[in-house]
C-alpha positions as a Markdown table, in Angstrom:
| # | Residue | x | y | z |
|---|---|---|---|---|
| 1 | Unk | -12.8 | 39.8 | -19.7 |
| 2 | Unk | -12.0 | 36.3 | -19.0 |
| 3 | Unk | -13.2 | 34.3 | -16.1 |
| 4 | Unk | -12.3 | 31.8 | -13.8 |
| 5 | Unk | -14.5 | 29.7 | -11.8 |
| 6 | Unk | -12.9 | 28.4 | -8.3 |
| 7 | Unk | -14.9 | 25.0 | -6.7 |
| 8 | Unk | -15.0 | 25.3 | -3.3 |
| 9 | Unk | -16.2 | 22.3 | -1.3 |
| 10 | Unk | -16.1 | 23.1 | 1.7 |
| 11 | Unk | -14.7 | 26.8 | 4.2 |
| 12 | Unk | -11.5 | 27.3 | 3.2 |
| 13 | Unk | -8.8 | 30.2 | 4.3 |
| 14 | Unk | -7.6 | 29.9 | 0.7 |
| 15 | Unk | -10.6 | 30.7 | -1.6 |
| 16 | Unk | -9.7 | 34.3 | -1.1 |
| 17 | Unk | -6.3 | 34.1 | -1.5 |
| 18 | Unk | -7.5 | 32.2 | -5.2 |
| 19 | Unk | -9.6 | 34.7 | -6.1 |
| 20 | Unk | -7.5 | 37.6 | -5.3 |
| 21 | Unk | -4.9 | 36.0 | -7.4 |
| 22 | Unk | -7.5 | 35.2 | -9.9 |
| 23 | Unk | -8.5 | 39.0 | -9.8 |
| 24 | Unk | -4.5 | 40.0 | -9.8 |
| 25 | Unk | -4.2 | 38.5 | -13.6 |
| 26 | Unk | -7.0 | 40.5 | -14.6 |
| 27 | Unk | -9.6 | 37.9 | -14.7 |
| 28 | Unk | -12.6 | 37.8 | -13.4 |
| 29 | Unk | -13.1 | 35.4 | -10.2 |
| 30 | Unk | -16.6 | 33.3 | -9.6 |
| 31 | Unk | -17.3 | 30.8 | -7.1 |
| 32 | Unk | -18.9 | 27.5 | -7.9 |
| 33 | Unk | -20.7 | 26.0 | -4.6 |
| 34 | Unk | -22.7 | 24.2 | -3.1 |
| 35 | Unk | -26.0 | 26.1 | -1.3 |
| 36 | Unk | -24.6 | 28.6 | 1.1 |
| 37 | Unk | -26.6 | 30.2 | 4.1 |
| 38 | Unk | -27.2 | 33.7 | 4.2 |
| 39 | Unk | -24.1 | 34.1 | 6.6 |
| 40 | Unk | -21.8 | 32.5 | 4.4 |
| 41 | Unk | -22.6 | 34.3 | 1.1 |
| 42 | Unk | -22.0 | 37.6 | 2.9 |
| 43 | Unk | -18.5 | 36.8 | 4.1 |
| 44 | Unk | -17.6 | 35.7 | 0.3 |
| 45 | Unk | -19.4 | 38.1 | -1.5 |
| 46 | Unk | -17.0 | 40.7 | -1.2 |
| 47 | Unk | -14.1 | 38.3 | -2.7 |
| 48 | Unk | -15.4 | 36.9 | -5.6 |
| 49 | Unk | -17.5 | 38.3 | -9.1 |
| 50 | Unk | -20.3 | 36.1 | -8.8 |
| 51 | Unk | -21.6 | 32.7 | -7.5 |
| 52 | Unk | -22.8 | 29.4 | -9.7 |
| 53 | Unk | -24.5 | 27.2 | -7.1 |
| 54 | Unk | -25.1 | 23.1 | -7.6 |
| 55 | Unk | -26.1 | 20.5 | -5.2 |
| 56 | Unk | -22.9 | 18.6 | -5.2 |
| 57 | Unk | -19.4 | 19.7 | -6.5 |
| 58 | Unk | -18.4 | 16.4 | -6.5 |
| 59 | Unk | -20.9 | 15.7 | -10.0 |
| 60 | Unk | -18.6 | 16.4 | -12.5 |
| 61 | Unk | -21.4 | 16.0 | -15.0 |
| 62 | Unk | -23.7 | 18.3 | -13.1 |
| 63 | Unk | -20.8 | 21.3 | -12.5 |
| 64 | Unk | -20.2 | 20.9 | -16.0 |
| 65 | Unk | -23.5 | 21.4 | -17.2 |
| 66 | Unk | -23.9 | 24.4 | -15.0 |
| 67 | Unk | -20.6 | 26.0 | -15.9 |
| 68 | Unk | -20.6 | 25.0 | -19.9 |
| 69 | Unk | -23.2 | 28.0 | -21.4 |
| 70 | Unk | -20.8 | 30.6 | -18.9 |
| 71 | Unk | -17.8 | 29.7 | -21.3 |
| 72 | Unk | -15.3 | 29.5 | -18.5 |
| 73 | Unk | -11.2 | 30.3 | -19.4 |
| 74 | Unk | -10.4 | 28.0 | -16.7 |
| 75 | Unk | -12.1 | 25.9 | -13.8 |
| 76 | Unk | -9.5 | 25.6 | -10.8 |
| 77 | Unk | -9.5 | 24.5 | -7.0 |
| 78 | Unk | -7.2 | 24.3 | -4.0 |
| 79 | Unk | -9.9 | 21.7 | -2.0 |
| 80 | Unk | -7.9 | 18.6 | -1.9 |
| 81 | Unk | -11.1 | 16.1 | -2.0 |
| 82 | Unk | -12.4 | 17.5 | -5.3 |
| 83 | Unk | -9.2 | 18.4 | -7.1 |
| 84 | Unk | -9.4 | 15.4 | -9.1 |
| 85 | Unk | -13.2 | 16.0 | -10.1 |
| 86 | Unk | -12.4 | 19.2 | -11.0 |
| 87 | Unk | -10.0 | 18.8 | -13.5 |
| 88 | Unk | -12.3 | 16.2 | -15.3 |
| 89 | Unk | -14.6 | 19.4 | -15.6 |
| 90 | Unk | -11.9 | 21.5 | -16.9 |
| 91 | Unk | -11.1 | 18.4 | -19.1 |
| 92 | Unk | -14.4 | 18.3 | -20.3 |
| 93 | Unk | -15.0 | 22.2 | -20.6 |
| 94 | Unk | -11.7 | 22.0 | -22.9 |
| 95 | Unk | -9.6 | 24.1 | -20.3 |
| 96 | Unk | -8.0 | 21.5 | -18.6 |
| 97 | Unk | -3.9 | 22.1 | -18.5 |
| 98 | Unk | -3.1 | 18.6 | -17.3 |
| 99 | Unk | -5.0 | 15.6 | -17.7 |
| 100 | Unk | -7.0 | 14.4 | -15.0 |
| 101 | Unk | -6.2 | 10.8 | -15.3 |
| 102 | Unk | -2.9 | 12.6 | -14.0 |
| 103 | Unk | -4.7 | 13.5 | -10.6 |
| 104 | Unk | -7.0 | 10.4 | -10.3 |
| 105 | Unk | -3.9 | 8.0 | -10.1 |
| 106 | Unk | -2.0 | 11.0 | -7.9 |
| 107 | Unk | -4.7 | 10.9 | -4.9 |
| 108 | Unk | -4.3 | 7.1 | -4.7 |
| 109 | Unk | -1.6 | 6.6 | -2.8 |
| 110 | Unk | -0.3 | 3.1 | -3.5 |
| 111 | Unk | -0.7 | 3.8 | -7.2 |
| 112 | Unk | 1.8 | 6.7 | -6.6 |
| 113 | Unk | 4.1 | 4.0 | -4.9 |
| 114 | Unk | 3.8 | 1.4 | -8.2 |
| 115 | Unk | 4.3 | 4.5 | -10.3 |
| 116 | Unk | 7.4 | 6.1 | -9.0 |
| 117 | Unk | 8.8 | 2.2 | -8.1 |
| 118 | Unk | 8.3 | 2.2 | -12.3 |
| 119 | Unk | 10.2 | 5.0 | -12.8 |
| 120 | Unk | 13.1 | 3.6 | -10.5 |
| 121 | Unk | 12.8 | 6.2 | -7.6 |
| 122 | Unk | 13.4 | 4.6 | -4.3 |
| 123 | Unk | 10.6 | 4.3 | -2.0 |
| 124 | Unk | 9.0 | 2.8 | 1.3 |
| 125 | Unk | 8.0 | -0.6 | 1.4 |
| 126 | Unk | 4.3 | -0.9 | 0.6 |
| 127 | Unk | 1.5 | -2.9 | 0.6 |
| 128 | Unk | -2.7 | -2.6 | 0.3 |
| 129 | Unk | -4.4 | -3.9 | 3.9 |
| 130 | Unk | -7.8 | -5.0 | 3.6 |
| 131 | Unk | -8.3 | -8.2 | 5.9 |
| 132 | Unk | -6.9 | -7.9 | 9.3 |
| 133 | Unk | -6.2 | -11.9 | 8.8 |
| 134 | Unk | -3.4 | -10.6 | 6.2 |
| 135 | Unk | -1.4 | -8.7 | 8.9 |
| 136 | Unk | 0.9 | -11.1 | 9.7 |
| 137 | Unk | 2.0 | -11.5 | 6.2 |
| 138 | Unk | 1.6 | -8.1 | 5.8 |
| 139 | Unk | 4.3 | -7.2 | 8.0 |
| 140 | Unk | 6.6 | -9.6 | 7.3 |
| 141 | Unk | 6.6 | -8.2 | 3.3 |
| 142 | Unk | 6.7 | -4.3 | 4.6 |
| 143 | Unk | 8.4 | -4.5 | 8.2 |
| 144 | Unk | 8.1 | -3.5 | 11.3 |
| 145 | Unk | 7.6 | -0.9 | 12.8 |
| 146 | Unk | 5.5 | 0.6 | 10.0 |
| 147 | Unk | 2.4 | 3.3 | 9.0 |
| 148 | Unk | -1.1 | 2.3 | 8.2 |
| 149 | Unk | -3.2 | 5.6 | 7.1 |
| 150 | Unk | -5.9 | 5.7 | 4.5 |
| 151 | Unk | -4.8 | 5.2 | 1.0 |
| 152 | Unk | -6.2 | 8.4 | -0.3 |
| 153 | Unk | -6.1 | 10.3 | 3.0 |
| 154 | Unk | -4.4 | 13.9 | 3.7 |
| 155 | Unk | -3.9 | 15.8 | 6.8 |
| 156 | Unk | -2.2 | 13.1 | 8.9 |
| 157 | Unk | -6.1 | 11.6 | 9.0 |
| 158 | Unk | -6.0 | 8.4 | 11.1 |
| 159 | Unk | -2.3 | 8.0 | 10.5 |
| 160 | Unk | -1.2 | 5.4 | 13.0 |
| 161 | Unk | 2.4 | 4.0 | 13.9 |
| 162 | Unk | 2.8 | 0.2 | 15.0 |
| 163 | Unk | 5.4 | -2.3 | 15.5 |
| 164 | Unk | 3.5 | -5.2 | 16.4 |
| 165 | Unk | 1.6 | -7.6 | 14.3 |
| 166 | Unk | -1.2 | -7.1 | 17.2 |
| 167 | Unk | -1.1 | -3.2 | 16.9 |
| 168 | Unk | -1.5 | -3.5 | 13.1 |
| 169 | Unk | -4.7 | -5.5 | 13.5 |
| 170 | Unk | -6.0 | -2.4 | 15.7 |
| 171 | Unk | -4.5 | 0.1 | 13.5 |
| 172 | Unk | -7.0 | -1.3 | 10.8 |
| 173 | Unk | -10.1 | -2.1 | 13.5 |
| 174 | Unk | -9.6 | 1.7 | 14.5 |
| 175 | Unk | -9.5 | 3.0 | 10.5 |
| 176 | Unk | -12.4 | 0.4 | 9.5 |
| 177 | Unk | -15.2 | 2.4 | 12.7 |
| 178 | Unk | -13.8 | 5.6 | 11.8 |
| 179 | Unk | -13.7 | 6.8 | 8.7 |
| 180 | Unk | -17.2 | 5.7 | 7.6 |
| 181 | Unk | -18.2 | 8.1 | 9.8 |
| 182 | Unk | -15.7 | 11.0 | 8.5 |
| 183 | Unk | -17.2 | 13.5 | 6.8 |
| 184 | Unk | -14.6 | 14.2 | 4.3 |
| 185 | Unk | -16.4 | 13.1 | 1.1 |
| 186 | Unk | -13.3 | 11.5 | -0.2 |
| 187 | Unk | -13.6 | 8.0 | 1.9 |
| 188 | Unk | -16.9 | 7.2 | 0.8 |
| 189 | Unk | -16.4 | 7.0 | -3.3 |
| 190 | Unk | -14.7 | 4.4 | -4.5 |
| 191 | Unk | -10.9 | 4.9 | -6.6 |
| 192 | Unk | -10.1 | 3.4 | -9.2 |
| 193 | Unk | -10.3 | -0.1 | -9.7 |
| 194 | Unk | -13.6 | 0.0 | -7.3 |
| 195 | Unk | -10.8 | 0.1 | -3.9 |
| 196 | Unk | -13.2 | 1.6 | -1.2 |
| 197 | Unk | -11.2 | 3.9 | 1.1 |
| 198 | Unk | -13.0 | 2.6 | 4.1 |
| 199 | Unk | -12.4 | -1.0 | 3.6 |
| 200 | Unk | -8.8 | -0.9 | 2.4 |
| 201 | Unk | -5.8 | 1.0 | 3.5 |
| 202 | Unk | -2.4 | 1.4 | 3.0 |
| 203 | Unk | 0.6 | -0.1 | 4.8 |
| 204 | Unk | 3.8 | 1.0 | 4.2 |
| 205 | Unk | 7.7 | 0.6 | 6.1 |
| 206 | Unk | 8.8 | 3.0 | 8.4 |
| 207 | Unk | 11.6 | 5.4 | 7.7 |
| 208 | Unk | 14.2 | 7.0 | 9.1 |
| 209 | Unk | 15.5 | 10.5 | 8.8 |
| 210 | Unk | 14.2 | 14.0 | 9.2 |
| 211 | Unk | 11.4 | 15.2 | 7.1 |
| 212 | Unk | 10.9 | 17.9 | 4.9 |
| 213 | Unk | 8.4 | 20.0 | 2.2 |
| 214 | Unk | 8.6 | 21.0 | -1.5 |
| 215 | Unk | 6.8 | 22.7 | -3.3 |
| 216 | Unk | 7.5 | 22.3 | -6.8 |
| 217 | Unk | 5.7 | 24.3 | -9.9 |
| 218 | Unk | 5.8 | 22.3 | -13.2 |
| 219 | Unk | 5.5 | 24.7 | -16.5 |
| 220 | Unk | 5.9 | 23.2 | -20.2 |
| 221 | Unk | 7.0 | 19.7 | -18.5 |
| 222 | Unk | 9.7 | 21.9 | -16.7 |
| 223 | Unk | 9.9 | 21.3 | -12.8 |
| 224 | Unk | 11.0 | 24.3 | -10.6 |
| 225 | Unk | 11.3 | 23.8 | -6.9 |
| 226 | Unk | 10.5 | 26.9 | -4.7 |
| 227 | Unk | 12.4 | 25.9 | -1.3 |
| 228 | Unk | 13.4 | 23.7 | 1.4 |
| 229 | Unk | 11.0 | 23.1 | 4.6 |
| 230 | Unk | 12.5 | 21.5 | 7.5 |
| 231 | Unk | 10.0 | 19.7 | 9.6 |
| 232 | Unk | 11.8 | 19.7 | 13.2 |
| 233 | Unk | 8.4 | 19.3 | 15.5 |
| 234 | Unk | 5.9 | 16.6 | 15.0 |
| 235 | Unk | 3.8 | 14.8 | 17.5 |
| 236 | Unk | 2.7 | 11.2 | 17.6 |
| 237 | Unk | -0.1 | 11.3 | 15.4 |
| 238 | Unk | 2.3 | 13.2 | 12.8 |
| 239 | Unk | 0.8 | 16.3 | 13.0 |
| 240 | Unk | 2.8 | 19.4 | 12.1 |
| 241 | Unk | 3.8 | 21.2 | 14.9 |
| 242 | Unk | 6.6 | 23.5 | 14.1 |
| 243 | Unk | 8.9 | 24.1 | 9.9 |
| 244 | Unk | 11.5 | 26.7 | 9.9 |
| 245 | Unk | 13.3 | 27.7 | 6.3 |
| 246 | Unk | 15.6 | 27.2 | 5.7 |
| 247 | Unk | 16.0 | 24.1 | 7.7 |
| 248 | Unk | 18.3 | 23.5 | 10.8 |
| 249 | Unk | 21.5 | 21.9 | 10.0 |
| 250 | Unk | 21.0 | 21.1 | 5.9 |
| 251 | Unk | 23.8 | 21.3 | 3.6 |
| 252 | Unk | 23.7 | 22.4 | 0.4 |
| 253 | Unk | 23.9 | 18.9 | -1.2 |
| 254 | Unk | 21.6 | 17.7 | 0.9 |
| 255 | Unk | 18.8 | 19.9 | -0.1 |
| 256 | Unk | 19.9 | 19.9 | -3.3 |
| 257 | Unk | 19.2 | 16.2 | -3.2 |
| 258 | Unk | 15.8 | 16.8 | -1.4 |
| 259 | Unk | 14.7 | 19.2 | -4.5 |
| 260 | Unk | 15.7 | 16.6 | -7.1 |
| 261 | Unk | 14.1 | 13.9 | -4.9 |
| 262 | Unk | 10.4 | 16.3 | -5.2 |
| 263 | Unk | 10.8 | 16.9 | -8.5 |
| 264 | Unk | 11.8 | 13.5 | -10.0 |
| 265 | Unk | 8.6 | 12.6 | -8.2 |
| 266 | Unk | 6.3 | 15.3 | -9.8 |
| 267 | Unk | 7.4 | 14.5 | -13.0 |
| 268 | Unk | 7.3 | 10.8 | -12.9 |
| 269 | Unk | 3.7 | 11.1 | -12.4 |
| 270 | Unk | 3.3 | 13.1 | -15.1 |
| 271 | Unk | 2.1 | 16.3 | -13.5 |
| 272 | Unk | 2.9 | 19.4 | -16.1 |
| 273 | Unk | 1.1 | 22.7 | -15.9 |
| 274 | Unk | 0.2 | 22.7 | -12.0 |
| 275 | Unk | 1.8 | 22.5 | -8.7 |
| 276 | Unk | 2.2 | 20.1 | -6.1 |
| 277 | Unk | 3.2 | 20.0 | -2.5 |
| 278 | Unk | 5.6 | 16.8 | -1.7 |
| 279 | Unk | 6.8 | 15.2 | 1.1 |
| 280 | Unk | 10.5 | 14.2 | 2.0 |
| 281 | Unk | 11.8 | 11.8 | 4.1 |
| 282 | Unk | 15.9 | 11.9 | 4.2 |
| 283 | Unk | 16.2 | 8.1 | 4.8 |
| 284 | Unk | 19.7 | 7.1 | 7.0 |
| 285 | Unk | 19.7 | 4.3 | 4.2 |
| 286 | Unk | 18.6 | 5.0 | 1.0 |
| 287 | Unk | 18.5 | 8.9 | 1.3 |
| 288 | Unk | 15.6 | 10.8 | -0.2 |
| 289 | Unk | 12.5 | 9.4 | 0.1 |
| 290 | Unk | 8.9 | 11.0 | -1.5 |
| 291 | Unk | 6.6 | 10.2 | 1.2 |
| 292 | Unk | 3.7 | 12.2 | -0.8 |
| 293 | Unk | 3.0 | 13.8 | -3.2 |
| 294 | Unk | -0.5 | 16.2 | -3.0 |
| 295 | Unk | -0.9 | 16.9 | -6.7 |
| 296 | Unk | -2.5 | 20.0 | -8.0 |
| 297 | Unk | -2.1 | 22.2 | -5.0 |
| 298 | Unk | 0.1 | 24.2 | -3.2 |
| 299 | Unk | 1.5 | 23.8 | 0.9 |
| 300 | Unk | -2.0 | 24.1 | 2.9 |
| 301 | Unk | -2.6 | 26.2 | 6.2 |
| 302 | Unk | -0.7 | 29.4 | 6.0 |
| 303 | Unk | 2.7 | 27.6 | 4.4 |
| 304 | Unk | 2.7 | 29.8 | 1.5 |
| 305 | Unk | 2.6 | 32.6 | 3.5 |
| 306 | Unk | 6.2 | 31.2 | 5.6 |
| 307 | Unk | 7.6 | 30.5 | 1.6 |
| 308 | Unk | 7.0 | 34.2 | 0.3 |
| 309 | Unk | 9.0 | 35.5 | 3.6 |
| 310 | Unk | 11.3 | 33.0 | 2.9 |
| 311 | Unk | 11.9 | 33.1 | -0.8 |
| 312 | Unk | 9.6 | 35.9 | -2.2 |
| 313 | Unk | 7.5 | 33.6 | -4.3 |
| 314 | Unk | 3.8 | 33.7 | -3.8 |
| 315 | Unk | 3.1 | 29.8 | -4.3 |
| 316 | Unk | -1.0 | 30.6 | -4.5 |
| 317 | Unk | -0.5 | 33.4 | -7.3 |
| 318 | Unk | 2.0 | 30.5 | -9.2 |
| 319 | Unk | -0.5 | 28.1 | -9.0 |
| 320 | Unk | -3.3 | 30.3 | -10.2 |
| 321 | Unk | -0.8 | 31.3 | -13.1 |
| 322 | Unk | 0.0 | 27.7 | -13.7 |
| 323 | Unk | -4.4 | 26.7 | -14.0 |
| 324 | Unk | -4.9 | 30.2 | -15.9 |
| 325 | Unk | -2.2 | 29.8 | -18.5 |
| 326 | Unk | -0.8 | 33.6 | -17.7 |
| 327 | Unk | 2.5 | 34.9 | -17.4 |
| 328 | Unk | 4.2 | 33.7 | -13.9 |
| 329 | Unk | 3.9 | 36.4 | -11.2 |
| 330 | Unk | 6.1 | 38.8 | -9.6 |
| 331 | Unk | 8.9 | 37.7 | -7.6 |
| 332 | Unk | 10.4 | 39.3 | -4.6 |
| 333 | Unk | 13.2 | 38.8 | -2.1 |
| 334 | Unk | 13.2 | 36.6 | 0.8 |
| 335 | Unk | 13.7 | 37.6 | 4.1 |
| 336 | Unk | 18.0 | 37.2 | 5.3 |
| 337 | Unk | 16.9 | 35.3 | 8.3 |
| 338 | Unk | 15.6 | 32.1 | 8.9 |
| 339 | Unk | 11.4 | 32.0 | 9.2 |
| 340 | Unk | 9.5 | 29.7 | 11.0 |
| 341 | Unk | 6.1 | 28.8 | 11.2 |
| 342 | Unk | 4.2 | 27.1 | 14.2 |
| 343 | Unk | 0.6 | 25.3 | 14.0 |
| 344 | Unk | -1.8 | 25.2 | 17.3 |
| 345 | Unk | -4.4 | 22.8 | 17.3 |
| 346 | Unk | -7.7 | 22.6 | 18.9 |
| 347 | Unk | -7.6 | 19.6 | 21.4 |
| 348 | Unk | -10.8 | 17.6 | 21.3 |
| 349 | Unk | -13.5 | 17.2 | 18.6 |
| 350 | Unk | -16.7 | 19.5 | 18.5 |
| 351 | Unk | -18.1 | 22.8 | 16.1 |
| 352 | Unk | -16.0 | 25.8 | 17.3 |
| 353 | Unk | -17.1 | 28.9 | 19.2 |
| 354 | Unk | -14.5 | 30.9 | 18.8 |
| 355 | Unk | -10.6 | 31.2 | 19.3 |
| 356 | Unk | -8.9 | 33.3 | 22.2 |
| 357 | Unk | -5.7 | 34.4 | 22.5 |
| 358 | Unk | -4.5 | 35.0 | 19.2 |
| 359 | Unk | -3.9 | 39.0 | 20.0 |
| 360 | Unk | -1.7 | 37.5 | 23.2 |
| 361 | Unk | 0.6 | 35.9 | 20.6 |
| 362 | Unk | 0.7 | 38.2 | 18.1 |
| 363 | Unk | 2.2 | 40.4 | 20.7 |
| 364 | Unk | 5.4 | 38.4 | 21.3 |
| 365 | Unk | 8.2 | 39.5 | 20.1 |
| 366 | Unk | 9.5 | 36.3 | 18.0 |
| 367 | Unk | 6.1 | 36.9 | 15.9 |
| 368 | Unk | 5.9 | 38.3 | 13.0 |
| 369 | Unk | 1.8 | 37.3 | 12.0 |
| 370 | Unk | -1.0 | 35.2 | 13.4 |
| 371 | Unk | -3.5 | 33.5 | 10.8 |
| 372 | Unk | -6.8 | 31.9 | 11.9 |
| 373 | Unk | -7.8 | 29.9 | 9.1 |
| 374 | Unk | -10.9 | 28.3 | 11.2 |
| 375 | Unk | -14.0 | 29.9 | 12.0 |
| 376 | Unk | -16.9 | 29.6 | 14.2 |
| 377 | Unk | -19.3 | 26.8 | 12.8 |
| 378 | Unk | -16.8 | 24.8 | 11.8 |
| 379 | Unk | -16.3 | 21.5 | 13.1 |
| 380 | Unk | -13.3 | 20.5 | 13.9 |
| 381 | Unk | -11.8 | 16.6 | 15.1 |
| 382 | Unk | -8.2 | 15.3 | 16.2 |
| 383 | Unk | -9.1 | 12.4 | 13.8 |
| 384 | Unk | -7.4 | 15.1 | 10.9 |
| 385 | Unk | -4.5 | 17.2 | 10.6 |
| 386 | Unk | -6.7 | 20.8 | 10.8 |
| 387 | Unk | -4.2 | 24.2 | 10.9 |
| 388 | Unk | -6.5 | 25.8 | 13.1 |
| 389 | Unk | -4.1 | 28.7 | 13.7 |
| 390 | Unk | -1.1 | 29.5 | 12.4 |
| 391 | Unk | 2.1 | 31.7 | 13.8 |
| 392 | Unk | 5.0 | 32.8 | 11.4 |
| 393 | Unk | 7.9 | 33.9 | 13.6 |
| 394 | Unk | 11.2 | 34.7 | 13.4 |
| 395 | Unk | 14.8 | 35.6 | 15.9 |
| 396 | Unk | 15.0 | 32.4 | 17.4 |
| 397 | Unk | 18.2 | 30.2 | 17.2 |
| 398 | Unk | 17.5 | 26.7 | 17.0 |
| 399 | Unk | 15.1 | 23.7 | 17.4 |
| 400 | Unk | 14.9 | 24.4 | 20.9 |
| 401 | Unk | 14.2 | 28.1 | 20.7 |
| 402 | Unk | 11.4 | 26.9 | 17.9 |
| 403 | Unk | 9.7 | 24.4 | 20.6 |
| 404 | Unk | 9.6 | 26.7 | 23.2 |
| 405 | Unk | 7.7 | 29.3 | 21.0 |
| 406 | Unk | 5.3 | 26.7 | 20.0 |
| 407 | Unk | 4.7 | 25.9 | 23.9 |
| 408 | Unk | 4.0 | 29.2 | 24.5 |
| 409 | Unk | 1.5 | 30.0 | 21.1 |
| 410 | Unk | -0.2 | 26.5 | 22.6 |
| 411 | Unk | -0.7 | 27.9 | 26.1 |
| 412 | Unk | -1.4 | 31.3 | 25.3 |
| 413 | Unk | -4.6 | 30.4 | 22.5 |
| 414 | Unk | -7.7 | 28.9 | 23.6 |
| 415 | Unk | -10.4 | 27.3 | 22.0 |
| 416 | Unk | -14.2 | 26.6 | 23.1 |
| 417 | Unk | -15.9 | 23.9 | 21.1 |
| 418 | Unk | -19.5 | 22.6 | 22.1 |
| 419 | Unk | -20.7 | 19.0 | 21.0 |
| 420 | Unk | -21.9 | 18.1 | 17.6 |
């Protein structure tokens, strides 16, 4: 029987998901880690075949080592701070189904601008941000009002809006404290060309237009895209609030636009044998904009979950497919009403206790399923984008409808976190 080894960085809703899908194909499912506490193992044990425990994922030569006498059939992960590293141990292991070079320029995100600017696909205005005495010049290149976030970042981390050459200068003061101290691994190795996250970020022009999600799966240099995702509710820090499918209002050439727009993207950047979640922006100006593009997994939080009552497609058995090299999976048939999906944060920073409520909103009517994807332990900051829980719904009738279910999830769920 084959085998499949799935890195896990850190606690993650979608390790068993993997491994079920591993299991599904008729593989066996093992879980590469690093040292677990008692606790821990128990609660994985039961969804995995066996564990391979190392003292940093991130040491591609050490994971390698550890996994290269177990003969692996494919190395995979869904852990966007290690994606990259892992495919350089599937590339090594000789089971690698797209070359990591691929995701190494794909999780830098002003490389992804130069390289889709190549390819002549239209994009925001962009520029690296590493002296706050450049801000000036800066702005007058990108424009005002514009984004500064890190320029390998995910999860709306640190994202910050400005439109003043004073509130740029903060933006990087505020991104320069903080994310030496994140804990996401990510910020503290250096990309490509020695660029250190923490020192340099990314500035790019602000858009305008709604926003929207693709997932698109890429087989044989073929790209397929699985839906549409309308993004109608988003805070000022960019969080995700509230995505209904199919989206409020879009035509059928729009979308169709918006799918060409994600997959032109994917493609460009050489991408083949994976999947990749994508960011729209429908720009009033120059129309479909790729706003990202997070290589090598699928939607996070419970998103595939909204797409499979939406379309029937399981994104998370695709992708396992697409890093196994098996036969695509099943499809089904999406649901004949429009499904929306609504994410509740916890306010605050600090490890979690636990989460009330959720039994309160799985009992309204509009719901359809509740999904806690943190648990206690976990810490948890309103520095990053974390879908704490997650509430797929449908019978409502519009935006408004949508927002006033999300009010009431937010109200109804509670969370007690204690200081770090």
């Amino acid at each position: 029987m084959k085998t499949a080894f799935i890195v896990r960085e850190t606690r993650g809703h979608w390790i068993g998901d993997f491994a079920a899908a591993v299991r599904a194909s008729g593989w066996r499912a093992e879980l590469v880690t690093e040292p677990l506490d008692e606790a821990e193992r128990a609660a994985l044990a039961p969804l995995v075949d066996g564990f391979v425990v190392v003292d940093d994922v991130r040491d591609v030569l050490a994971v390698t080592d550890a996994l290269r006498t177990r003969q692996p059939d494919a190395v995979l992960t869904a852990a966007e701070g290690i994606i990259a590293t892992t495919i350089q141990v599937a590339e090594l292991l000789g089971v690698a189904r797209c070359p990591a070079s691929v995701f190494t320029l794909a999780h830098n995100k002003f490389a992804v601008r130069e390289k889709l600017a190549e390819a002549g696909l239209p994009g925001p205005r962009a520029a690296l941000f590493a002296d706050p005495a450049e801000a000036a010049a800066i702005a007058g290149r990108v424009g005002l009002p514009a984004i500064v976030k890190p320029v390998n970042g995910a999860a709306s981390t640190l994202v910050r809006t400005v439109s003043t050459v004073d509130e740029m200068v903060a933006a990087h003061e505020l991104l320069a404290t903080r994310l030496p101290e994140n804990a996401d691994a990510r910020y503290h190795r250096p990309l490509a060309g020695g660029l250190d996250p923490r020192r340099v970020f990314l500035v790019e022009g602000l858009l305008d237009g709604p926003e929207y999600a693709v997932d698109v799966l890429v087989r044989g240099g073929a790209a397929e895209t699985v839906t549409v995702v309308g993004k109608p509710l988003i805070d000022e820090r960019k969080f995700e609030l509230g995505m209904v499918c199919p989206p409020f209002g879009l035509s059928g050439g729009r979308a169709a636009a918006i799918r060409s727009a994600a997959a032109d993207a994917v493609l460009a950047l050489g991408l083949d044998n994976t999947v990749a979640h994508v960011e729209v922006i429908d720009d009033a100006e120059r129309g479909p904009v790729v706003v990202e593009v997070n290589a090598g997994r699928p939607a996070g939080g419970a998103q595939p979950a909204l797409l499979k009552l939406a379309t029937g497609i399981d994104v998370t058995a695709e992708a396992v497919s697409l890093a196994l090299g098996t036969p695509p999976p099943a499809r089904g048939t999406g649901l004949p009403v429009p499904v929306g999906y609504l994410i509740v944060y916890a306010e605050g920073s600090g490890r979690l206790v636990r989460v009330d409520g959720t039994g309160e909103v799985a009992d309204l009517p509009e719901v359809l399923d509740v999904v806690t994807i943190v648990s206690p332990g976990q810490v948890l900051t309103d520095d990053q984008e974390i879908y704490a829980v997650n509430v797929l719904v449908a019978g409502f009738a519009d935006v408004d409808d949508l927002a006033a279910l999300h009010a009431e999830a937010t109200k109804l769920i509670r969370f007690e976190l204690e200081e770090v």
